[in-house]
TORBAZA-471363 format. One record per residue: residue in three letters; x, y, z of N, C-alpha, C in turn. Coordinates in steps of 0.02 Angstrom, whole numbers, padded with zeros to 5 digits, always signed. Each point is the difference from the previous one (the first is absolute). Layout:
ALAXYZXYZXYZ;...
//
This chain:
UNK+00041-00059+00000-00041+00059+00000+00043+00062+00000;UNK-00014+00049-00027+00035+00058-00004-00076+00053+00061;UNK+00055+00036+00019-00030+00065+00033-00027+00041-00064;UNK-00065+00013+00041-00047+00079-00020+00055+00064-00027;UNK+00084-00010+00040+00013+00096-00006+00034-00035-00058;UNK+00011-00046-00026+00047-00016-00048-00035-00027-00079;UNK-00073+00014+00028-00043-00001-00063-00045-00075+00003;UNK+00023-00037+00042-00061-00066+00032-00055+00008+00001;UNK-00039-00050+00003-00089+00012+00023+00003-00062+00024;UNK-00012+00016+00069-00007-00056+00037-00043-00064-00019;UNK+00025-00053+00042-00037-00070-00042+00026-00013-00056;UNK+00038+00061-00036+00007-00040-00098+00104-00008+00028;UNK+00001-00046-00051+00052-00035+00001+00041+00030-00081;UNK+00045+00049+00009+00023+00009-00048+00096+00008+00005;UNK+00038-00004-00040+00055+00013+00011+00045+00053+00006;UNK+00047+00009+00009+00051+00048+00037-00010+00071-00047;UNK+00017-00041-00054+00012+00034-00070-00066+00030-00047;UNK-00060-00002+00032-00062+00017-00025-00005+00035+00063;UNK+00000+00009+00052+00013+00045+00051+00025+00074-00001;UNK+00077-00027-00054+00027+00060+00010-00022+00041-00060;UNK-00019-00030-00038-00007+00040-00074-00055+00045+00004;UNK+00017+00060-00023-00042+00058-00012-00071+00006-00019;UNK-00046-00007+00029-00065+00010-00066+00004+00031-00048;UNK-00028-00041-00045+00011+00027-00093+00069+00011-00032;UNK+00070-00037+00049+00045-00017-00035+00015-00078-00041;UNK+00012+00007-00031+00013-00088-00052+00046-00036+00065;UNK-00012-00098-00006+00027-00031+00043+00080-00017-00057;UNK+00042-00013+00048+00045-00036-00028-00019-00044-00087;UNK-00035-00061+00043-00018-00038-00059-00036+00034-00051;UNK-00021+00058+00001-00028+00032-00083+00045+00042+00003;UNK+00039+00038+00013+00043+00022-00009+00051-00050-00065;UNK+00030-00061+00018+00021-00045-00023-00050-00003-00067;UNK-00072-00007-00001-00052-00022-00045+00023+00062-00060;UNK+00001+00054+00025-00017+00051-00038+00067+00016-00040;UNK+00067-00027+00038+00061+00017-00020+00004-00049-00063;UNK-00033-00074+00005+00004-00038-00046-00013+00018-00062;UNK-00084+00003+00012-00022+00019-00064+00029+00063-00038;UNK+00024+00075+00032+00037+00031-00038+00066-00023-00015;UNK+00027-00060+00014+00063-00035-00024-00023-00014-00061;UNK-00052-00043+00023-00028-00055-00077+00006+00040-00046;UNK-00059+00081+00017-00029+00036-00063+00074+00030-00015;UNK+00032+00022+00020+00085+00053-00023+00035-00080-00048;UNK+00006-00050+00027+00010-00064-00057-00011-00009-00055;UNK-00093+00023-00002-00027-00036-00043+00008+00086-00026;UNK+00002+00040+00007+00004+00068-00045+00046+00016-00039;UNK+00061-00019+00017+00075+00003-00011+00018-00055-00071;UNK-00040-00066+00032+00014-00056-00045-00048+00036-00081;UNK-00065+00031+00016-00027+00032-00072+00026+00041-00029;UNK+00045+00048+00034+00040+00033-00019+00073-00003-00034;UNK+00018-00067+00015+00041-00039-00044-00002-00045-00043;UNK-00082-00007+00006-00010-00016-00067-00013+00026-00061;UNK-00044+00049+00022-00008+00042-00060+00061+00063+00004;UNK+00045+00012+00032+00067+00023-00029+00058-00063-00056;UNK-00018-00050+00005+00020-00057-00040-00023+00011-00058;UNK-00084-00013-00009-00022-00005-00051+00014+00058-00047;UNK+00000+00063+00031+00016+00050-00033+00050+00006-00057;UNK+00058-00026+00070+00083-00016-00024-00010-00064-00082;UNK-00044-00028+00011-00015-00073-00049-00005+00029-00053;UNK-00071+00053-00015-00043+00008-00028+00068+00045-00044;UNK+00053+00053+00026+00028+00035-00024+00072-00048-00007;UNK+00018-00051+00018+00042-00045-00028-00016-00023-00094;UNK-00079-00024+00026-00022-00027-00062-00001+00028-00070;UNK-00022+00068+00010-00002+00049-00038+00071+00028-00025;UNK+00047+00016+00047+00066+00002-00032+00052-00050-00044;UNK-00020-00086+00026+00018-00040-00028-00033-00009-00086;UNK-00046+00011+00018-00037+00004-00074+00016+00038-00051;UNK+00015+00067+00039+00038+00057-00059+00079-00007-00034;UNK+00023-00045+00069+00045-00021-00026+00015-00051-00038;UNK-00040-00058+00006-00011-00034-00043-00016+00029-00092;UNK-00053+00030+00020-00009+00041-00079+00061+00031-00028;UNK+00045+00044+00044+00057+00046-00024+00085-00066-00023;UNK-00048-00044+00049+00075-00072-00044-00012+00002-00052;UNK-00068-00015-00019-00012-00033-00050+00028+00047-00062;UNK-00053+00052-00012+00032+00059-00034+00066+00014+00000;UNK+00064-00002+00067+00038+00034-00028+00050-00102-00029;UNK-00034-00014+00001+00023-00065-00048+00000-00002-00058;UNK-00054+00028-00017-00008+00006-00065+00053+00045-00036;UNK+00006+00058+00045+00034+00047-00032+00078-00031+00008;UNK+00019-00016+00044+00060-00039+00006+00041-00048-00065;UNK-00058-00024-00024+00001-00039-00064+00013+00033-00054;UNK-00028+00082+00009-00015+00032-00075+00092+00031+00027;UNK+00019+00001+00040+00061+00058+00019+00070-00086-00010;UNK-00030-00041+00025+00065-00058-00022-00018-00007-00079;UNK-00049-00002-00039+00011+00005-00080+00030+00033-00030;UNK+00007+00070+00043+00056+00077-00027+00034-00023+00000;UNK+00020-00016+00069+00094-00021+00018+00022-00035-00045;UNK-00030-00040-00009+00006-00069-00046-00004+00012-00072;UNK-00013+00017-00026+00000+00053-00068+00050+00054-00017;UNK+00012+00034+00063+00042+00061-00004+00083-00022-00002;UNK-00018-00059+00033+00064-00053-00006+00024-00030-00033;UNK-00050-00050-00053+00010-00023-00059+00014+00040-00026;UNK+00024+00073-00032+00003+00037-00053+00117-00006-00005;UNK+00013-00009+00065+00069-00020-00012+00025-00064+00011;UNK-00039-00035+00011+00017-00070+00046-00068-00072-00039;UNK+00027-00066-00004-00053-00022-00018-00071-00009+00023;UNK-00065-00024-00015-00048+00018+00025-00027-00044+00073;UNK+00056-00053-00018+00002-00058+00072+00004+00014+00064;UNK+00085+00038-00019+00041+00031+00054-00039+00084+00031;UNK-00039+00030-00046-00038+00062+00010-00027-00015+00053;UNK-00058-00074-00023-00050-00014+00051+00019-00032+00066;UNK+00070-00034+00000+00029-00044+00076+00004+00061+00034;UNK+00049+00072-00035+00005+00030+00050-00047+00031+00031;UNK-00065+00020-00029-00044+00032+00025-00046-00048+00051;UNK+00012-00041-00018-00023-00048+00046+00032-00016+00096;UNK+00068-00001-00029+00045+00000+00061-00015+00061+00038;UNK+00019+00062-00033-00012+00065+00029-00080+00007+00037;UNK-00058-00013-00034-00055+00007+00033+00000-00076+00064;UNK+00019-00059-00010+00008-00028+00063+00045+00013+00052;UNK+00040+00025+00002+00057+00025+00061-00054+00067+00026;UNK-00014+00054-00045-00060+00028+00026-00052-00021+00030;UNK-00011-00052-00007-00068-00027+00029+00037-00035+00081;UNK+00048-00026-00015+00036-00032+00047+00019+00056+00064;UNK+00028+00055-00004+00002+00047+00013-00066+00020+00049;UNK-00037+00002-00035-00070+00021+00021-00043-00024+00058;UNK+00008-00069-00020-00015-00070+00028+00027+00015+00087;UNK+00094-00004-00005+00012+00012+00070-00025+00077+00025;UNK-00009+00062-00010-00014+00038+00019-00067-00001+00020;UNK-00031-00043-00045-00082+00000+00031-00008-00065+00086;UNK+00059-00040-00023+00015-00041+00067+00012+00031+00073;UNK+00060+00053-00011+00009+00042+00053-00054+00044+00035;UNK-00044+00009-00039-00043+00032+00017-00038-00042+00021;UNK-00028-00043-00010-00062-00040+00032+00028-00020+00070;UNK+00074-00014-00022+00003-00027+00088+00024+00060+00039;UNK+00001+00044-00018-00011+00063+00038-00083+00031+00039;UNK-00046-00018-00044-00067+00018-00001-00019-00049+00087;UNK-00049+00038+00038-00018-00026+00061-00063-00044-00002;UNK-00020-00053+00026-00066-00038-00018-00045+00043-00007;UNK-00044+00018-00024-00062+00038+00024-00036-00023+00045;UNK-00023+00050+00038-00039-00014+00096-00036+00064+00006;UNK-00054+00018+00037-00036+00028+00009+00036+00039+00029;UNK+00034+00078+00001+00033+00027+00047-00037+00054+00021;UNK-00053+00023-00027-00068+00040+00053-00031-00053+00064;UNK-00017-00060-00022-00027-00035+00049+00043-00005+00052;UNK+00073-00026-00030+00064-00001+00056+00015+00029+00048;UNK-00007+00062-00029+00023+00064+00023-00052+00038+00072;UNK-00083-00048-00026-00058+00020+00055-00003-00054+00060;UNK+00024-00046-00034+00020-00054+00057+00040+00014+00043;UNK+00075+00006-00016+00048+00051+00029-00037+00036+00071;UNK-00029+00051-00040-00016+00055+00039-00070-00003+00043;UNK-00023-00075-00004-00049-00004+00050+00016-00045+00062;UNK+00078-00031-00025+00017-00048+00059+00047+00067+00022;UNK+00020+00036-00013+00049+00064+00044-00056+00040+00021;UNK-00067+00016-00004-00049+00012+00010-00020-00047+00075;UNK-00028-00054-00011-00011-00030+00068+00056-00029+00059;UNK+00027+00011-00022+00097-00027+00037+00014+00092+00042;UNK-00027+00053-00002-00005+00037+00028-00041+00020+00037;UNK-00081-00020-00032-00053+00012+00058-00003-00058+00059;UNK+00031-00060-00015+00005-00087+00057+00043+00068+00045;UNK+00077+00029-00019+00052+00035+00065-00042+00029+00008;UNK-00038+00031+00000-00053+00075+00027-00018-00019+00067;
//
């Protein structure tokens, strides 16, 4: 039994800790209830937010790969019309065999060329990751990691 000055009513059987607590303050255990569910919802907000910062990222992956795709293709073509010069402009002192090996050699060492420079770069390039979502995640665990010391 708890005493009347400590918030008791005689006859009722309640504990220490419902005693001490304030009228119309939250108990511990919803306290806990309420901390959850805004865990869950900041989870589940964060996680939509990295998704559709993904999809975004996708949607504008897709679209650039495509243009680039189109601009291979094209400058292939033209590639072809610019190794027929070479190759022509060459035959005019040299036979028409040897015109075409070299233009051939010359545009593959170029391509070769190309090839590793486009290597260096990819393994330079960082995975893609949501770094708005990251970044709110971040700042909601340095966010509650300050109000717990409070």
């Amino acid at each position: 039994m708890v005493p009347a000055s400590l918030g008791g009513v005689p006859g009722a059987s309640r504990t220490r800790w419902e005693a001490i607590r304030v009228a119309g303050e939250p108990s511990v255990g919803e306290l806990v209830k309420q901390a959850s569910e805004q865990l869950s919802d900041l989870v589940k907000t964060e996680m939509r937010t990295a998704q559709a910062e993904m999809m975004q990222k996708g949607k504008r992956a897709g679209k650039g790969g495509g243009m680039l795709g189109a601009a291979a293709a094209v400058g292939y073509v033209g590639l072809i019309g610019v190794w027929a010069s070479v190759a022509a402009a060459l035959a005019i002192p040299l036979d028409v065999w040897l015109a075409v090996l070299i233009a051939t050699v010359l545009f593959l060492a170029v391509a070769g060329v190309l090839a590793l420079l486009g290597r260096a770069q990819l393994k330079r390039a960082v995975p893609p990751k949501p770094e708005r979502a990251i970044d709110g995640v971040r700042s909601d665990v340095h966010e509650i990691k300050e109000r717990v010391h409070r």
